[in-house]
C-alpha positions as CSV (number, residue, x, y, z in Angstrom):
1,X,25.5,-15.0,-7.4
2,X,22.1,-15.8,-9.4
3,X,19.8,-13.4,-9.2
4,X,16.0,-13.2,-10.4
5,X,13.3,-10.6,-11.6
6,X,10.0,-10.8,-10.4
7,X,6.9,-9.5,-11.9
8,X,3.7,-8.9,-9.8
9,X,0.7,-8.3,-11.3
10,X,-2.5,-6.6,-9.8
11,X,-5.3,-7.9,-11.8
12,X,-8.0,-6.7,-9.6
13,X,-7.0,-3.1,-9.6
14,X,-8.8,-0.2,-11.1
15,X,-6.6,1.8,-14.1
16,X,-8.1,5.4,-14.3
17,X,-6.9,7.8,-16.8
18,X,-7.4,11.3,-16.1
19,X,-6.5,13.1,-19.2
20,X,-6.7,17.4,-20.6
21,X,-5.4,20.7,-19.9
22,X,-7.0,20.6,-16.3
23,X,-5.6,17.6,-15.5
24,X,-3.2,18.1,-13.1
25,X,-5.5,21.0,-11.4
26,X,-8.2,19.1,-11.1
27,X,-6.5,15.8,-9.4
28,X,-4.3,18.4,-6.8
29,X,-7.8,20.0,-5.8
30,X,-9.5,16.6,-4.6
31,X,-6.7,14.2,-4.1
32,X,-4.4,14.4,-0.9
33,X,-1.6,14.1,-3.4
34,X,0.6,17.4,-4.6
35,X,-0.1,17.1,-8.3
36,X,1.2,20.7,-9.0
37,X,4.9,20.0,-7.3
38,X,4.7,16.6,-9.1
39,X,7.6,16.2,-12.0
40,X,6.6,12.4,-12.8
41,X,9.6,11.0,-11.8
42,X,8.3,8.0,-10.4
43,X,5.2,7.5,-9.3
44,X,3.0,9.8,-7.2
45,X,0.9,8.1,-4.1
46,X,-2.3,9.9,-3.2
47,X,-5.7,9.2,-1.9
48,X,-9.2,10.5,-2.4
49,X,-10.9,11.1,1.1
50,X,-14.6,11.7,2.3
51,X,-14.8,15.2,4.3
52,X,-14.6,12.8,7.5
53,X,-11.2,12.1,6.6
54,X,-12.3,8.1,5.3
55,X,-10.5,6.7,2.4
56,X,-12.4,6.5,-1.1
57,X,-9.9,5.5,-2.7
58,X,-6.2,5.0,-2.6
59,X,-4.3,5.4,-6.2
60,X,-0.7,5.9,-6.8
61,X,-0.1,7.7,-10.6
62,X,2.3,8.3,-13.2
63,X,1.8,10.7,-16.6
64,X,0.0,9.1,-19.1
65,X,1.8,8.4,-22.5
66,X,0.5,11.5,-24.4
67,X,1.7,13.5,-21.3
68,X,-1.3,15.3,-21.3
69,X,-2.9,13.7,-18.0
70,X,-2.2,10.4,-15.4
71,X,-2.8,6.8,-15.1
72,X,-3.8,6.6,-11.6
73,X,-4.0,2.6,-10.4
74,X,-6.0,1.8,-7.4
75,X,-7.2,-1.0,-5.1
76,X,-11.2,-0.9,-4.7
77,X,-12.1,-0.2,-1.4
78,X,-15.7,-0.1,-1.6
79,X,-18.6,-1.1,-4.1
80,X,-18.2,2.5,-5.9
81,X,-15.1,3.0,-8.4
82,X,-12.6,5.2,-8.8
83,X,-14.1,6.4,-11.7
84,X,-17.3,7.0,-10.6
85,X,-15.8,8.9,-7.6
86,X,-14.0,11.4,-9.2
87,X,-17.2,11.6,-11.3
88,X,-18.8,13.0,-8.0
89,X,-16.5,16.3,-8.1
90,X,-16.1,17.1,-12.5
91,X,-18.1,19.8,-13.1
92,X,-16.9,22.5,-15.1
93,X,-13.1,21.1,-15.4
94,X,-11.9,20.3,-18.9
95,X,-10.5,17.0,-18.0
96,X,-11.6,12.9,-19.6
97,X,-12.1,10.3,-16.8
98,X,-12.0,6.8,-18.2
99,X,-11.6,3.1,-17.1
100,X,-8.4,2.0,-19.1
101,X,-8.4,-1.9,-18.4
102,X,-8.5,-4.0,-20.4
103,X,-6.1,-2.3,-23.1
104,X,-4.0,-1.7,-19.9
105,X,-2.2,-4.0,-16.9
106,X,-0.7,-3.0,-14.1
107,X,2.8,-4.5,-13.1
108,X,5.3,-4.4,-10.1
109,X,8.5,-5.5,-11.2
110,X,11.4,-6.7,-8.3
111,X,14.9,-6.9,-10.0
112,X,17.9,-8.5,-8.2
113,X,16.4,-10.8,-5.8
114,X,18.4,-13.9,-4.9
115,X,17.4,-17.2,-4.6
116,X,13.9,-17.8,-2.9
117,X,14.7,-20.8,-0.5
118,X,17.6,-18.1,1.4
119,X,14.7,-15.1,1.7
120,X,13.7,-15.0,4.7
121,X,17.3,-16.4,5.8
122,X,19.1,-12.9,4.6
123,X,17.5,-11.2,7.0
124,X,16.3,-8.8,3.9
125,X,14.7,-5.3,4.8
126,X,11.3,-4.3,4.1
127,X,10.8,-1.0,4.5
128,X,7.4,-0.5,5.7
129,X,4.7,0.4,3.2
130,X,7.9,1.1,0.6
131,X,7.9,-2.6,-1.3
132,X,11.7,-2.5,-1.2
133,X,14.3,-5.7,-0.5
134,X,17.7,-4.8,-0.1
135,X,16.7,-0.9,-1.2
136,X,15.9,-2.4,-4.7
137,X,11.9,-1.0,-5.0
138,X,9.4,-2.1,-7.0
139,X,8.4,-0.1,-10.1
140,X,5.2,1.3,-11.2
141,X,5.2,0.1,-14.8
142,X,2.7,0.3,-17.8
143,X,2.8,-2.0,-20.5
144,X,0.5,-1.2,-23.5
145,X,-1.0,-3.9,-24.5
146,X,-1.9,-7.5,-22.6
147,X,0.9,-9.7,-24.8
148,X,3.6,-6.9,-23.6
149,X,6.6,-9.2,-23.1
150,X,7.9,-9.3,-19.3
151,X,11.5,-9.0,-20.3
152,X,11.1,-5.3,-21.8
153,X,9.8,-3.8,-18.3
154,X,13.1,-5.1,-16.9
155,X,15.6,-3.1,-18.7
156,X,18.1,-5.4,-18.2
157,X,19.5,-7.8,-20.9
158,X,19.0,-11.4,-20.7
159,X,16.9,-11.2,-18.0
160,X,13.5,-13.7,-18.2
161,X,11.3,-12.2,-15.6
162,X,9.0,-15.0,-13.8
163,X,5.3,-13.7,-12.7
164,X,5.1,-14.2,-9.1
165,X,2.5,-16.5,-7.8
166,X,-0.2,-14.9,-5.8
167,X,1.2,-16.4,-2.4
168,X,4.5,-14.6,-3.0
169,X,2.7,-11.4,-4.1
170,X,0.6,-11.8,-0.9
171,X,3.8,-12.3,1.5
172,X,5.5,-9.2,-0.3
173,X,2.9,-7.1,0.5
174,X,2.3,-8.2,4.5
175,X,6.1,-8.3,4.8
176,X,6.1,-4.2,3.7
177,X,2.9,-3.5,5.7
178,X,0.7,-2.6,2.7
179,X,-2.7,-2.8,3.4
180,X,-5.3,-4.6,1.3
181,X,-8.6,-3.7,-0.1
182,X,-11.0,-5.2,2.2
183,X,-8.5,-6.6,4.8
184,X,-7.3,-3.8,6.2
185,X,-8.3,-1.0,4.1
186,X,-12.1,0.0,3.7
187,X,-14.8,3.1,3.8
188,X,-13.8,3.7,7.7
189,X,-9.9,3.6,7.1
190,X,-8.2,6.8,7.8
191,X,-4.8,6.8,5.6
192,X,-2.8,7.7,8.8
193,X,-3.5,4.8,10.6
194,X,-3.1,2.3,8.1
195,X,0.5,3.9,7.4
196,X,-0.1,5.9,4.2
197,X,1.7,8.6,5.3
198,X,3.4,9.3,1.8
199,X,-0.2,9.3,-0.1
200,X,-0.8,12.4,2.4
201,X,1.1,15.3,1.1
202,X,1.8,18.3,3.6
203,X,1.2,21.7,3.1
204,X,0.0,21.0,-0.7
205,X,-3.5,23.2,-0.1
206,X,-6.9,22.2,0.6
207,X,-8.5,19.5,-0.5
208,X,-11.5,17.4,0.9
209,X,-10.4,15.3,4.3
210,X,-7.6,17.6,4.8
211,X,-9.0,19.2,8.1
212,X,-9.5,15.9,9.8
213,X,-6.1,14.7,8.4
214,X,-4.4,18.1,10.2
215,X,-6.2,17.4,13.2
216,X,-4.7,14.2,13.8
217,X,-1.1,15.4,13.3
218,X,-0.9,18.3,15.7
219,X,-3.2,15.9,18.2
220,X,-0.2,13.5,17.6
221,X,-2.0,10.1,17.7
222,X,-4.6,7.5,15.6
223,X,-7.5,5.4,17.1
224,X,-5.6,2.9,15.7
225,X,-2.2,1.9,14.7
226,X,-1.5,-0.5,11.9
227,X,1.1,-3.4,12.9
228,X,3.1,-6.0,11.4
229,X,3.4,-9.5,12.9
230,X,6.0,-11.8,12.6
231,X,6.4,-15.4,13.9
232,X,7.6,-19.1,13.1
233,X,5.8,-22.2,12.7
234,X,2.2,-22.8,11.7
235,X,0.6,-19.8,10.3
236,X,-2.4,-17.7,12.1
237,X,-5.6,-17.4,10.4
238,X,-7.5,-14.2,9.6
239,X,-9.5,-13.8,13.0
240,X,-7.1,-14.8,15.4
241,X,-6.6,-12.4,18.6
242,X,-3.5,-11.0,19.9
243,X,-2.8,-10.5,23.4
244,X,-0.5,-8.2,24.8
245,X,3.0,-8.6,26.5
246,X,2.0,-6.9,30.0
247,X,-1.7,-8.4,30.5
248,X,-2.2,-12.1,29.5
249,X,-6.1,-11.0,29.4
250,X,-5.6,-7.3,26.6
251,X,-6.6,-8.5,23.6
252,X,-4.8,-5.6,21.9
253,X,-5.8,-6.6,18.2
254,X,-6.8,-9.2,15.7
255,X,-5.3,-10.3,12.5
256,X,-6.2,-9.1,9.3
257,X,-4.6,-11.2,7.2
258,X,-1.0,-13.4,7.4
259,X,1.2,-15.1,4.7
260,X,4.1,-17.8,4.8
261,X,7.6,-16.8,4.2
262,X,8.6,-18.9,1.2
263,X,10.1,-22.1,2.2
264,X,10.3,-21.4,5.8
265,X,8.7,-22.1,8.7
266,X,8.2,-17.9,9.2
267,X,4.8,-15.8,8.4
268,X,4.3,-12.4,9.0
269,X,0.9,-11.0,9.6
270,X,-1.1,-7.6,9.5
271,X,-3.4,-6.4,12.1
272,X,-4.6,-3.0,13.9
273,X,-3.6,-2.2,17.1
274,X,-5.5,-0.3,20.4
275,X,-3.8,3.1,20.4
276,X,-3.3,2.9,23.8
277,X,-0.9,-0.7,23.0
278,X,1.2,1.2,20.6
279,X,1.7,4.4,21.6
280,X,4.9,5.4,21.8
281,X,6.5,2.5,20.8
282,X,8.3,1.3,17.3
283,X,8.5,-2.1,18.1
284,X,6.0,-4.7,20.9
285,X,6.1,-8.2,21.6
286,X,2.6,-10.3,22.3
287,X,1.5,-14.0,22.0
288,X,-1.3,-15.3,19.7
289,X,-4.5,-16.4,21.5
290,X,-2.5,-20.2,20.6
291,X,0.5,-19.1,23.0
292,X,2.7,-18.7,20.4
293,X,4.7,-15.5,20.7
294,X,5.4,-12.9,18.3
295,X,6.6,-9.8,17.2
296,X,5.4,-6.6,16.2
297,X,6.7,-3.4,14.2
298,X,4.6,-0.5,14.0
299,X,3.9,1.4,10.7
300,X,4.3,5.1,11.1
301,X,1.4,7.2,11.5
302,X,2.6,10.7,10.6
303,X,1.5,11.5,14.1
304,X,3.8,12.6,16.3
305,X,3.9,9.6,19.4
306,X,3.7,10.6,23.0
């Protein structure tokens, strides 16, 4: 059976380095992520927080190539960079903080993926906010210089990698339930509720946000609960209500953004949902405010359901 690589590029995301011998101290004091426990096999997902518990910034990292600090790569949520946010809290530390694009580009790289027209058909898996089809995942990868050819991030012989188009990128990342930059994730996002429960380390120490973060587990619930949507024939629009499947009248969320399944008459969506709708449940069915019905998996919070 044929099989293809995929590489997805994220052109629009910040590369930080955060480089010297306080490094790793410095990034585990204000970042949600457990820097000190991290060996660098794979990548590391963290966020920086406000002390409300608000996403700054969300980043995941690997160890740079001198291995003397991290390339962290991150979506911009708001006006302010990454850079200029970790700015905020150096003082004293003996660590660099430096922009790295353009000398550096960020890819994602799917391997083993068969034949697009049979996608949706093969009833693949996406694992919610993991980026993974049939438990193959998609790798942070650093090339080092813009002509970098595709085919060495593959590791695999005679494999020609194609660059995915930005309508497949976008229906990869709706079908795993990532959130976007300015879709779903901005200055009011709390990383629970948008289901970045693995850029939310436990029991790694203090760190700014972490009280509100705490509060919400042992309280065992969001405001909110991020959701995907998935239906058949012509796609929502950003905008569009939901209604719920017990009162006709609920709207119960709106859509943040949607995508169509490639050739097929599928799309899946992205929206928040009321707490009160998705509490306790993994799984909802609702219509679209155009009668069409659809169907709804829940991301998980971290929070403990009732």
């Amino acid at each position: 059976m044929k099989h293809h690589t995929y590489v997805f590029e994220f052109p629009h995301w910040e590369i930080v380095e955060v480089s010297g011998p306080d490094a790793k101290d410095f990034l585990h004091r204000i970042t949600s992520a457990d820097f000190r426990n991290y060996l660098g096999n794979g990548p590391l997902s963290g966020t920086m927080l406000t002390a409300l518990g608000k996403i700054l910034f969300y980043f995941d990292a690997a160890p740079n190539a001198r291995r003397d600090g991290y390339m962290l790569v991150s979506p911009r949520i708001s006006e302010s960079s990454a850079v200029v946010e970790l700015e905020k809290l150096h003082f004293a530390e003996n660590v660099t903080i430096r922009s790295a694009r353009p000398e550096w580009r960020f890819f994602r790289v799917l391997t083993n993926l068969n034949d697009l027209p049979n996608l949706f058909d093969r009833q693949i898996t996406m694992e919610l906010n993991q980026w993974t089809v049939d438990h193959w995942p998609l790798e942070l990868k650093y090339p080092d210089a813009p002509t970098r050819d595709f085919g060495v991030l593959t590791n695999e012989p005679n494999v020609t990698p194609q660059l995915a188009s930005e309508d497949l990128s976008e229906y990869f990342r709706i079908a795993s339930a990532f959130p976007a930059s300015g879709l779903e994730l901005d200055g009011s996002t709390i990383p629970l509720e948008a289901g970045l429960t693995k850029a939310v380390h436990e029991n790694k120490g203090c760190y700014p946000g972490q009280e509100v973060i705490e509060r919400i587990r042992s309280i065992g619930q969001t405001a909110r609960v991020l959701g995907r949507i998935r239906g058949s024939g012509t796609r929502p629009t950003k905008g569009m209500n939901i209604f719920g499947d017990t009162d006709s009248a609920a709207v119960v969320a709106t859509l943040t953004s949607s995508a169509q399944a490639p050739n097929s008459s599928q799309w899946v969506g992205l929206a928040y949902f009321s707490r009160l709708f998705a509490q306790g449940k993994k799984h909802a069915v609702g219509t679209l405010q155009n009668g069409a019905p659809v169907t709804i998996d829940f991301v998980d919070t971290g929070a403990k359901r009732a």
